[in-house]
BAFI-3210 file (N, C-alpha, C; in Angstrom, 3 decimals, decimal comma, padded with zeros to 6 digits):
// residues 245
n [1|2|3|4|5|6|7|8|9|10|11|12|13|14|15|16|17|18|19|20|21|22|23|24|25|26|27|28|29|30|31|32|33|34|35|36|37|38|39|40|41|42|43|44|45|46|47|48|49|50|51|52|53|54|55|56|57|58|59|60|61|62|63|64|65|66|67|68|69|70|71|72|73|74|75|76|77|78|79|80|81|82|83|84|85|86|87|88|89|90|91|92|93|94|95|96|97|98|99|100|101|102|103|104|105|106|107|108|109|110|111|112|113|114|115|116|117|118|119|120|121|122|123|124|125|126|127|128|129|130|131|132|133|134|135|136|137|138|139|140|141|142|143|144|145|146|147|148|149|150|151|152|153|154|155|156|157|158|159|160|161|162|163|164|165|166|167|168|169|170|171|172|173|174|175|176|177|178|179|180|181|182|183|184|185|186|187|188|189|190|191|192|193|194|195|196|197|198|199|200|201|202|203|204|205|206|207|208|209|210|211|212|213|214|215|216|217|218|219|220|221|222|223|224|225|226|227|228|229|230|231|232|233|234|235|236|237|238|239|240|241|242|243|244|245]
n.u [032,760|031,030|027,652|027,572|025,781|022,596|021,827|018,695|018,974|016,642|016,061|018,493|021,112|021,961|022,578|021,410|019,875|022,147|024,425|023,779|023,608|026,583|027,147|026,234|027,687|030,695|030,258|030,618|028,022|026,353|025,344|022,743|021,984|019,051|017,407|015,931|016,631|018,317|021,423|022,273|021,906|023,685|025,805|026,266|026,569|029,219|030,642|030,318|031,686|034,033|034,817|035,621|032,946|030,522|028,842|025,435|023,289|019,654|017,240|014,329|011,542|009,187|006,693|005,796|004,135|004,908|008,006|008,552|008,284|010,056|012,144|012,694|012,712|014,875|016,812|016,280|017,320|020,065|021,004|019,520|017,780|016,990|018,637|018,420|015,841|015,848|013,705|014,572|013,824|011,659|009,525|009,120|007,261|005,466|006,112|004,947|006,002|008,522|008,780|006,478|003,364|000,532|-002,411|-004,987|-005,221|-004,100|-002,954|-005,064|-004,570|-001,692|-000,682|-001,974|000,152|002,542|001,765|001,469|004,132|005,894|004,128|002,315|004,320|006,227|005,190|004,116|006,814|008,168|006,121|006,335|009,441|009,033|009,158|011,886|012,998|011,921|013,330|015,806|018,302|018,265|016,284|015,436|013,922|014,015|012,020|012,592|012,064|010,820|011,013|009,361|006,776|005,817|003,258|002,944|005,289|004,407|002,564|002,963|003,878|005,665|007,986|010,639|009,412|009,837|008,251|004,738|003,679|001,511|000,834|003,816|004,414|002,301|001,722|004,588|004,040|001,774|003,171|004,321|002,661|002,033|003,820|004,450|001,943|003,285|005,106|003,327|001,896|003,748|004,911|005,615|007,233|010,958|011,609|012,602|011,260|011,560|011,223|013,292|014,622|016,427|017,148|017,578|019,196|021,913|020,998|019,643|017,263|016,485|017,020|019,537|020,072|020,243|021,821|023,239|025,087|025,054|026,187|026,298|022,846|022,119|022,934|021,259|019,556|021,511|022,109|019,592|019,080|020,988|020,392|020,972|019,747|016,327|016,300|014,784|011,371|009,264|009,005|010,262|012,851|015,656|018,864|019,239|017,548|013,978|011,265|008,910|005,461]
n.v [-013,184|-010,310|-009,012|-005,782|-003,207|-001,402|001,072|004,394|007,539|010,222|013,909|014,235|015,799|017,662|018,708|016,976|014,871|014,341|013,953|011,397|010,042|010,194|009,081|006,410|005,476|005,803|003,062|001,671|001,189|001,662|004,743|006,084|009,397|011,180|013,311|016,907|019,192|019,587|020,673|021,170|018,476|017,255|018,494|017,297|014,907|014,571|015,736|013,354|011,383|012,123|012,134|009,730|008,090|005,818|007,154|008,048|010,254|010,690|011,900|013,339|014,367|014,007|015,054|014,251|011,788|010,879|011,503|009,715|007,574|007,504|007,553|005,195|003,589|004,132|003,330|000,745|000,071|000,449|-000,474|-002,729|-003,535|-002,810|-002,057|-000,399|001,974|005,497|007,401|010,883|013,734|016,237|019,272|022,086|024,360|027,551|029,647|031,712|034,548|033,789|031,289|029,960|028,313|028,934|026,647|027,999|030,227|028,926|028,343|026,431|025,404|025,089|023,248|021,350|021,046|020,659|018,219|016,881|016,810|015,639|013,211|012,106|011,956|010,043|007,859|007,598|007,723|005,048|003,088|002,508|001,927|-000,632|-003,155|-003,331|-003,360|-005,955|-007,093|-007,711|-009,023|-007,871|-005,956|-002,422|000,362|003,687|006,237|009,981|011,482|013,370|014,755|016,269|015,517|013,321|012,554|012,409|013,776|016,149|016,734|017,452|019,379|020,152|019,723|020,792|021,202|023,372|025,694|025,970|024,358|023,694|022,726|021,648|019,916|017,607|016,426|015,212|013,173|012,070|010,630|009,400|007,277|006,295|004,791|002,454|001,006|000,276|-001,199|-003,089|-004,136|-005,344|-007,113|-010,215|-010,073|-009,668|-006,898|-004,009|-001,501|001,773|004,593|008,235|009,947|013,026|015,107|019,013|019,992|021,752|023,118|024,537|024,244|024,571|027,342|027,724|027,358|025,143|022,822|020,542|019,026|018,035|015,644|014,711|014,639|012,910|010,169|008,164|007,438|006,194|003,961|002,699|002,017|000,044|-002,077|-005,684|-008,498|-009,354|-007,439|-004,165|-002,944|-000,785|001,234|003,873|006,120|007,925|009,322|008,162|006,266|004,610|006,706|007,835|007,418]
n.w [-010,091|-008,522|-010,164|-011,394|-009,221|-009,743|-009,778|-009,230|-009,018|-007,938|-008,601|-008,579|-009,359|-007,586|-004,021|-001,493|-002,705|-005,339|-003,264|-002,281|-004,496|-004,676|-003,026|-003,088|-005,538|-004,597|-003,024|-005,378|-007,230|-010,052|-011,473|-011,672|-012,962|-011,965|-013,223|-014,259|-015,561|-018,087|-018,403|-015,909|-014,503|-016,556|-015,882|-013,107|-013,938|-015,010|-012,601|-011,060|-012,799|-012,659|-010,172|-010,281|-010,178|-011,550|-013,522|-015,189|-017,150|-016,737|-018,021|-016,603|-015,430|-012,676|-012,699|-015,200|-017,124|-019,965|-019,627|-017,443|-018,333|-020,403|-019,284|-017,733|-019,938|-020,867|-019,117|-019,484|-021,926|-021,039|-018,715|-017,868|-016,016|-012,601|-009,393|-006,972|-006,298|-005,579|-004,493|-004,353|-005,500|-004,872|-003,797|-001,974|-002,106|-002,259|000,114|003,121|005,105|007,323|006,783|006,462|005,993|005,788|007,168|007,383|004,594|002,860|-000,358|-002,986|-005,078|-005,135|-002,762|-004,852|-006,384|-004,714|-003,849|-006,151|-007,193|-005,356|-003,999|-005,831|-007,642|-006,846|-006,999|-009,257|-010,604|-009,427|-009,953|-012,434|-012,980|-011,351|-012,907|-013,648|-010,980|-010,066|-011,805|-010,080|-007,650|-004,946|-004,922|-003,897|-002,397|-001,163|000,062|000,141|002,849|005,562|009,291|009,289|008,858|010,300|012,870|015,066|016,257|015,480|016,614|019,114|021,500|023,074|021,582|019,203|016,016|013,624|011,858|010,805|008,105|005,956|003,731|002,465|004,823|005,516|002,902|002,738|004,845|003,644|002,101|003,307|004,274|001,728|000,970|003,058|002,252|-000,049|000,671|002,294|-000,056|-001,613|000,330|-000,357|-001,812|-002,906|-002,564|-000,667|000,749|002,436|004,383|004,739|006,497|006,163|007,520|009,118|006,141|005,259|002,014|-000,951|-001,080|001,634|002,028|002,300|004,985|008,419|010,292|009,476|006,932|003,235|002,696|005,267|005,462|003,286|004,504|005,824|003,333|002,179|003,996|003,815|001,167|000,542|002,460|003,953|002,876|003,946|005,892|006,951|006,233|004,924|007,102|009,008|008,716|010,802|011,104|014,144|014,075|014,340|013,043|015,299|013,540]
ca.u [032,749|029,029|027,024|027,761|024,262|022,330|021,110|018,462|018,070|015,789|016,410|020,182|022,080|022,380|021,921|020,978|020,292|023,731|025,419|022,817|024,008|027,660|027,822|026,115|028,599|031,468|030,511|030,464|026,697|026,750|024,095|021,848|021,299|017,914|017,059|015,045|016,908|019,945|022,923|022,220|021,966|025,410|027,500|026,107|026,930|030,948|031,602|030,270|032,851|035,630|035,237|035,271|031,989|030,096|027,159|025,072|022,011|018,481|015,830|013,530|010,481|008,503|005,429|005,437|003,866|005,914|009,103|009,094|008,235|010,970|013,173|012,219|013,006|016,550|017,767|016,284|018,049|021,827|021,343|018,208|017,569|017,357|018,749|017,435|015,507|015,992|012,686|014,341|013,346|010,733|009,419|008,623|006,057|005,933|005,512|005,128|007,223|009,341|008,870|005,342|002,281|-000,939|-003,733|-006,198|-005,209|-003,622|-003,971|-005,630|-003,431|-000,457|-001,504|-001,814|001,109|003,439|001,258|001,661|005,316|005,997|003,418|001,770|005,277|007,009|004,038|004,847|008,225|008,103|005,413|007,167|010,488|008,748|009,467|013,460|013,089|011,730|014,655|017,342|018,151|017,865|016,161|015,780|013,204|014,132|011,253|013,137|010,923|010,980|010,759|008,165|005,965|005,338|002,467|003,490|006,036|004,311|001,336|003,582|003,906|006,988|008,819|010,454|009,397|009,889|007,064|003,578|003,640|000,213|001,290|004,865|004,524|001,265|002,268|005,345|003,232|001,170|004,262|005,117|001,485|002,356|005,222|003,407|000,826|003,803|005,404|002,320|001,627|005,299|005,452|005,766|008,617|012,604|012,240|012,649|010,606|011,669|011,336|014,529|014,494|017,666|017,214|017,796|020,341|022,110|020,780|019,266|015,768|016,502|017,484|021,190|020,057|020,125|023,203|023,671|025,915|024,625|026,952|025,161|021,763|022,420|023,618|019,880|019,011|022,555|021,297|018,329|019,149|021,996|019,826|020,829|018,058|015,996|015,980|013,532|011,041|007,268|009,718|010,385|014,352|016,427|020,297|019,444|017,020|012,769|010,952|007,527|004,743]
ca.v [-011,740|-009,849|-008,289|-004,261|-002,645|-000,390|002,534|005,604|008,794|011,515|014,657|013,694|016,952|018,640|018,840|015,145|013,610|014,939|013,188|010,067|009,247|009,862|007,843|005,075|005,455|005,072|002,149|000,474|001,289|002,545|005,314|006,986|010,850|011,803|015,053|017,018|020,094|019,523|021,531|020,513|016,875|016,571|018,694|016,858|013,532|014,865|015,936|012,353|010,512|013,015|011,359|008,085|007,099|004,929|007,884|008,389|011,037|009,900|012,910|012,627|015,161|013,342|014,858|014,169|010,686|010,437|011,645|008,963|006,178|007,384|007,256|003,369|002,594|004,005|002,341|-000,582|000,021|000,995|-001,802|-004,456|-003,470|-001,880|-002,434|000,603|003,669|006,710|008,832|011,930|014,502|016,802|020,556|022,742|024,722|028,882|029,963|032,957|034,875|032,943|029,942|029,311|027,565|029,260|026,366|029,121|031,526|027,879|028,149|025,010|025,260|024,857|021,861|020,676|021,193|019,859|016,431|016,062|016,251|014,737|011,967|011,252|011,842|008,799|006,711|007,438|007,120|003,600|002,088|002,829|001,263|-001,360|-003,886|-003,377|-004,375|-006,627|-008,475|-007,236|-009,769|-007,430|-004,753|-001,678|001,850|004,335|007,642|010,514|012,020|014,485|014,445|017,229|013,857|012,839|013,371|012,260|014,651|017,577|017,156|017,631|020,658|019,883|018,989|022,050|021,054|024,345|026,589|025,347|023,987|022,778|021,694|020,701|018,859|017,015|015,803|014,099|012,565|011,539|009,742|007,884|006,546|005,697|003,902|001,747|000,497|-000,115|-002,361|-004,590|-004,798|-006,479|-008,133|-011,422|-010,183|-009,279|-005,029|-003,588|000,051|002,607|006,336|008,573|011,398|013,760|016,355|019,824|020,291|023,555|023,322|025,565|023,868|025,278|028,631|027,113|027,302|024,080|022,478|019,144|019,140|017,308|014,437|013,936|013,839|011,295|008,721|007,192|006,880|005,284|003,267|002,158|001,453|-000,995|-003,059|-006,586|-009,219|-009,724|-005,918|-003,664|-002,745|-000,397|002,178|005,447|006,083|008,957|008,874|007,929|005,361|004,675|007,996|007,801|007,954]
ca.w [-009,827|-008,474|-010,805|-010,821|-008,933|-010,617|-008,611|-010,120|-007,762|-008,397|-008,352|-007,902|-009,862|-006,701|-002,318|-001,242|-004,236|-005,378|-002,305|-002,335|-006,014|-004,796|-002,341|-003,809|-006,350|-003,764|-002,539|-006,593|-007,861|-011,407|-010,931|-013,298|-011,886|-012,612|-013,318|-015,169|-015,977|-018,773|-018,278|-014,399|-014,904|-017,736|-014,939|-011,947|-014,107|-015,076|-011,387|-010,224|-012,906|-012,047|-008,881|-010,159|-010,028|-012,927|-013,468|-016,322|-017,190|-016,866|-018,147|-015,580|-014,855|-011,920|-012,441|-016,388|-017,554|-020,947|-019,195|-016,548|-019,043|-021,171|-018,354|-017,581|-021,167|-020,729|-017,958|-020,008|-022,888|-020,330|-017,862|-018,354|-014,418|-011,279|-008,009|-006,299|-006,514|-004,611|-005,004|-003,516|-005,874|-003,880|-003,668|-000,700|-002,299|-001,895|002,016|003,305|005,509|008,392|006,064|007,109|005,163|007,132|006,257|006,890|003,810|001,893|-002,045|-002,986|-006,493|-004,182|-002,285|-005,870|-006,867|-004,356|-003,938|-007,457|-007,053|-003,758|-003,721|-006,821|-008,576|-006,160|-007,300|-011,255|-010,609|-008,819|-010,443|-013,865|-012,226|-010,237|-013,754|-013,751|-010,200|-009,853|-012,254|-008,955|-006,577|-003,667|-005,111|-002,744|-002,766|-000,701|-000,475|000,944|003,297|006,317|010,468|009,563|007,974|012,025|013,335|016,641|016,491|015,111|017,610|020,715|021,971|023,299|020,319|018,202|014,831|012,758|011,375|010,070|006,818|005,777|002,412|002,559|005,943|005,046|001,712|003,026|005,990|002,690|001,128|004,215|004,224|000,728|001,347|003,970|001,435|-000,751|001,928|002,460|-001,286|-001,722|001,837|-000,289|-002,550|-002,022|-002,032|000,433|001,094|003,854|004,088|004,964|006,690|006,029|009,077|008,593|005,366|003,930|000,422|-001,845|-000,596|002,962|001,937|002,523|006,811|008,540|010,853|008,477|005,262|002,516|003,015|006,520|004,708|002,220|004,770|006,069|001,899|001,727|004,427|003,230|-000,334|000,647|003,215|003,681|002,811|005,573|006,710|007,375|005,290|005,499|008,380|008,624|009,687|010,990|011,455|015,473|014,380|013,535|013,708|015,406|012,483]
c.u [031,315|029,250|027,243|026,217|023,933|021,104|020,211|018,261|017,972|016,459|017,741|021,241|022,577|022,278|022,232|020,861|021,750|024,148|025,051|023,687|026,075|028,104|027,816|027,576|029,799|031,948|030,271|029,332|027,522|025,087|023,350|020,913|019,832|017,636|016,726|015,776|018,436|021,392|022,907|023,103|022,825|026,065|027,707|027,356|028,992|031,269|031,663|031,523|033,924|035,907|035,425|034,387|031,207|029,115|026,411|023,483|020,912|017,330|014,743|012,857|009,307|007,208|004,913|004,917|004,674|007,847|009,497|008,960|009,675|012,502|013,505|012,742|014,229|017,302|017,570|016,947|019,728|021,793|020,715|017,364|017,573|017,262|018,176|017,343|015,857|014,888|012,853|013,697|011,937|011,099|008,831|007,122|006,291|005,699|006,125|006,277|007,761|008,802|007,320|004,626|001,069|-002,028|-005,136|-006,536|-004,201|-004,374|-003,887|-004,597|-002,113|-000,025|-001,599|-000,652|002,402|003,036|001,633|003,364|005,863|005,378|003,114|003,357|006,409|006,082|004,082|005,851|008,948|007,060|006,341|008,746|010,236|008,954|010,954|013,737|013,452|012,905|015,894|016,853|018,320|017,995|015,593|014,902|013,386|012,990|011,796|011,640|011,542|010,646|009,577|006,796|005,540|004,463|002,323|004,401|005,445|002,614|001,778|004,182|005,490|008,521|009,266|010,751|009,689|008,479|005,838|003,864|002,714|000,481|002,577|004,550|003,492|001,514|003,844|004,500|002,603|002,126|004,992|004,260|001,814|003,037|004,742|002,771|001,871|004,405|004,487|001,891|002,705|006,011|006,239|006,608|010,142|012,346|011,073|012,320|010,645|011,661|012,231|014,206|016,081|018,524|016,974|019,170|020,495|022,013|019,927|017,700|015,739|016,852|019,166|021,016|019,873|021,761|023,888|024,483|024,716|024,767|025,924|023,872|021,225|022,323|022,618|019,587|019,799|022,392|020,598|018,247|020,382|021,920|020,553|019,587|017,705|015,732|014,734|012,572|009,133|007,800|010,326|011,796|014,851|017,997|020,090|018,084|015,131|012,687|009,565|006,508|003,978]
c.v [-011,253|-008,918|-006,749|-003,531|-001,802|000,750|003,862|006,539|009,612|012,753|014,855|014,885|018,098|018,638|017,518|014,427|013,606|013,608|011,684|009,244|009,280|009,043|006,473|004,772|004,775|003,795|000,736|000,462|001,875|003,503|006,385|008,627|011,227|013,244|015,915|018,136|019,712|019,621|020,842|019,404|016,565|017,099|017,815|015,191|013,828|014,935|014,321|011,500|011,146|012,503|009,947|007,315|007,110|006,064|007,996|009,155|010,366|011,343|012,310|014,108|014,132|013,212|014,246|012,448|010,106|010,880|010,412|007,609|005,835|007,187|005,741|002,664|003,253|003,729|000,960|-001,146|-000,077|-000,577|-002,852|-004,657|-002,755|-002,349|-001,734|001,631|004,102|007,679|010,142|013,245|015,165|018,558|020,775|023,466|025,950|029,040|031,351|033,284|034,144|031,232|029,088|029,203|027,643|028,046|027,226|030,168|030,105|028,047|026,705|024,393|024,790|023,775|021,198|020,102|020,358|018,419|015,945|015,510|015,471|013,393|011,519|011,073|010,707|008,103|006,685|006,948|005,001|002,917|001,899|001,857|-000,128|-002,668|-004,376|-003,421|-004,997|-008,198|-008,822|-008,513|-009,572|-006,366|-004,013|-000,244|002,243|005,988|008,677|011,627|013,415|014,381|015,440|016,519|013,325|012,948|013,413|013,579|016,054|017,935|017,409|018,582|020,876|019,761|020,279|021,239|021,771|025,278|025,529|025,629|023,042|022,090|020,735|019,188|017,447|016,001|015,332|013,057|011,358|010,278|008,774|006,840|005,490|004,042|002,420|000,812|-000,179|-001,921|-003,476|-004,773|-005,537|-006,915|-009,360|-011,372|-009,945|-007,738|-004,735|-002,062|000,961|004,130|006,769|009,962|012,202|014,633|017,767|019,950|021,520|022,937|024,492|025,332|024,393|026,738|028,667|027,236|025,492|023,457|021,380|019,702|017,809|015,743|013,948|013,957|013,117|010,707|007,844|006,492|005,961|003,936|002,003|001,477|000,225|-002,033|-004,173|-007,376|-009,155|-008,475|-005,455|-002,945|-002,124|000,782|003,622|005,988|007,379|008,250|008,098|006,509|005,361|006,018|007,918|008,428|009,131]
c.w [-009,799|-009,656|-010,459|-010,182|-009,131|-010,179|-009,627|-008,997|-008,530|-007,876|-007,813|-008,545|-008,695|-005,265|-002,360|-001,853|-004,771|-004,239|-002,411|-003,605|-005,624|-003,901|-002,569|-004,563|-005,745|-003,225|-003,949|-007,333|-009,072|-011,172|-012,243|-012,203|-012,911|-012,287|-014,336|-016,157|-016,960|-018,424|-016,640|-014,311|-015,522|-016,431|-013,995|-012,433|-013,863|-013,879|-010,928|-011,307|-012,801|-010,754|-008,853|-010,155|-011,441|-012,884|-014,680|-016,166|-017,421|-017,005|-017,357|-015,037|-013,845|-012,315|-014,303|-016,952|-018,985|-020,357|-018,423|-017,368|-020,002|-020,396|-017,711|-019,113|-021,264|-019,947|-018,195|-020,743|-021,948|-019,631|-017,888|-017,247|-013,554|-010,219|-006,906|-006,832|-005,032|-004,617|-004,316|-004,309|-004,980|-004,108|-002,267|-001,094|-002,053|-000,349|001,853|004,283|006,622|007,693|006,166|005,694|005,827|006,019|006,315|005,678|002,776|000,579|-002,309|-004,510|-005,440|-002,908|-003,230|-006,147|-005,920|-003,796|-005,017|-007,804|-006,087|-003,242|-004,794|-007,879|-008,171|-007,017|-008,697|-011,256|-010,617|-009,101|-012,051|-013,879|-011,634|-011,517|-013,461|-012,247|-009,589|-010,706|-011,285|-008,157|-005,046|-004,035|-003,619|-003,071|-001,359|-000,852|000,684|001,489|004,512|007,911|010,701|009,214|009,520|012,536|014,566|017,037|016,305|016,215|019,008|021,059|022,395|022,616|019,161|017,045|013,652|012,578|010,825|008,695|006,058|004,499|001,954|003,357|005,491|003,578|001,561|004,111|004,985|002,182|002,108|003,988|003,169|000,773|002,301|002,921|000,321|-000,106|002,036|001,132|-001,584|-000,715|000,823|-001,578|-001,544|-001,879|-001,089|000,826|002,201|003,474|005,144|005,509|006,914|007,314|008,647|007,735|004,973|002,698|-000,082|-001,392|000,781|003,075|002,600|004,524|006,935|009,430|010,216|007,243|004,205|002,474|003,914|006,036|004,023|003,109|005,274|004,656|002,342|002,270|004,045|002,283|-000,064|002,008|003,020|003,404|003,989|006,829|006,808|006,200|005,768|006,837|008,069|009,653|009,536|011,327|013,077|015,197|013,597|013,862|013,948|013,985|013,128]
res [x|x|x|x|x|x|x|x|x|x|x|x|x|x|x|x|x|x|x|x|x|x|x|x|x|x|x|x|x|x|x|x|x|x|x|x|x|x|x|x|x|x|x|x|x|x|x|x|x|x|x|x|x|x|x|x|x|x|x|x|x|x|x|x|x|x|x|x|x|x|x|x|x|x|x|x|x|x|x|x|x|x|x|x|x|x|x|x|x|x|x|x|x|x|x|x|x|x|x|x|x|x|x|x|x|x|x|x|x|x|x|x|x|x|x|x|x|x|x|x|x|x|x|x|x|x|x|x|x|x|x|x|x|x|x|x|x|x|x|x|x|x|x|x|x|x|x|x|x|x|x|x|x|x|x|x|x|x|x|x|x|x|x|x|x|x|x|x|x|x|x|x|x|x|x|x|x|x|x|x|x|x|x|x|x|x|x|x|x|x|x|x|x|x|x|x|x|x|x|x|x|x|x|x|x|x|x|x|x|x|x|x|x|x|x|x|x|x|x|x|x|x|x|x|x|x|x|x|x|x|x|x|x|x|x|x|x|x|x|x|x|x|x|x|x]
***
C-alpha cells in the first residue's frame, strides 16, 4: 500500500489556497493549511475534514523567520516529510483608484512590503521546507504566480493585461525569476519547480471581480504539484499551457 503524500499550502484558509489544499486533499494528500491568522486557519481546517479531507493547521506567517521555522518543525514532528509545497500565500499591496500602482508617485515602503511577502517570503518558506523534501520521493514546489509576471505580455500593446501595477506585477515577475534559479540549483535532484498562474479569480484579493471561480484557479497548482517524474520543471504554466516569460 503507497505511502499517504504530504502536501503544505500557504495561505490555504481561503480563495485558491482554500481550493489548492482541497483538491489536493481529494485526490488523497493529507494537507497541512497554512495560515497565519487562527480562527481562519481552525475553520478553513474543519470545512476541509467535513469534506473528508486529511487537513491539519500549520501557523504560518511568511514573512516571519521564527514562524516559518516553527512551521518546518511541525510538519516534522506530524509527518517526518514533505511531498509538496504550494507557496501561494501572496499580497497585492494598496493601489490607487481603478486598481492602479503609478511607479511615478510608488511608496518605496510598499515595494517593501509586498517583495517581502511575495518573494523573499517563498524563499523563507522553501528554503525552511527544502529538508522535509528532500526525504519525498517525488517531491514537488509549486510558486503561485500571475500572467501579470510576463513581460512579454505586459510589453505588448496588444495584449489587455489590466491596470499598471508597479509593485504587485514586478514582484511576481521577481518570483518567477526566482523560481528559475531554483530549477537550475536542483536540476540534479527529483523536485520539481513551476510557477502557476490562476487567471483572473473572484476572491477577496480581486475585490470578488474576475470571470474564474476559485475551483478554476487551483487547477494549474493542482497540476503542478502532482507532476509525474520526469515533468517539467524551471516553467511558468497557465490552464492553456507555458506562459511567455
Amino acid at each position: 500500500m503507497s505511502e499517504t503524500k504530504i502536501a503544505l499550502v500557504t495561505g490555504a484558509n481561503k480563495g485558491i489556497g482554500y481550493e489548492i489544499a482541497a483538491g489536493l486533499g481529494v485526490l488523497g494528500y493529507r494537507v497541512g493549511v497554512g495560515a497565519r491568522e487562527e480562527v481562519r486557519r481552525e475553520s478553513a481546517v474543519e470545512r476541509l475534514r467535513a469534506a473528508g479531507v486529511d487537513a491539519f493547521g500549520v501557523p504560518l506567517e511568511v514573512t516571519g523567520d521564527r514562524s516559518v521555522t516553527d512551521a518546518a518543525e511541525l510538519i516534522e514532528r506530524q509527518t517526518g516529510r514533505l511531498d509538496v509545497l504550494v507557496n501561494n500565500a501572496g499580497i497585492s499591496g494598496d493601489t490607487g483608484p481603478g486598481w492602479v500602482q503609478d511607479p511615478t508617485t510608488l511608496d518605496l515602503d510598499l515595494v517593501r512590503t509586498v517583495v517581502e511577502t511575495n518573494v523573499i517570503g517563498v524563499i523563507r518558506v522553501t528554503n525552511a521546507m527544502l529538508p522535509l523534501l528532500r526525504r519525498s520521493t517525488s517531491p514537488r514546489i509549486v510558486n503561485v504566480s500571475s500572467a501579470v509576471a510576463s513581460l512579454t505580455r505586459q510589453a505588448d500593446p496588444d495584449i489587455e493585461i489590466g491596470p499598471v501595477m508597479a509593485a504587485y506585477s514586478p514582484s511576481k515577475s521577481f518570483l518567477n525569476a526566482v523560481t528559475v534559479q531554483y530549477a537550475r540549483q536542483l536540476a540534479d535532484t527529483d523536485i520539481l519547480i513551476n510557477a502557476a498562474c490562476p487567471g483572473l479569480v473572484a476572491t477577496d484579493f480581486t475585490g470578488f471581480h474576475g470571470p474564474r471561480t476559485p475551483e478554476q484557479g487551483a487547477a494549474t497548482a493542482i497540476r503542478l504539484a502532482t507532476l509525474p517524474d520526469g515533468g517539467p520543471t524551471g516553467s511558468f504554466f497557465e490552464d492553456d499551457g507555458v506562459i511567455p516569460w
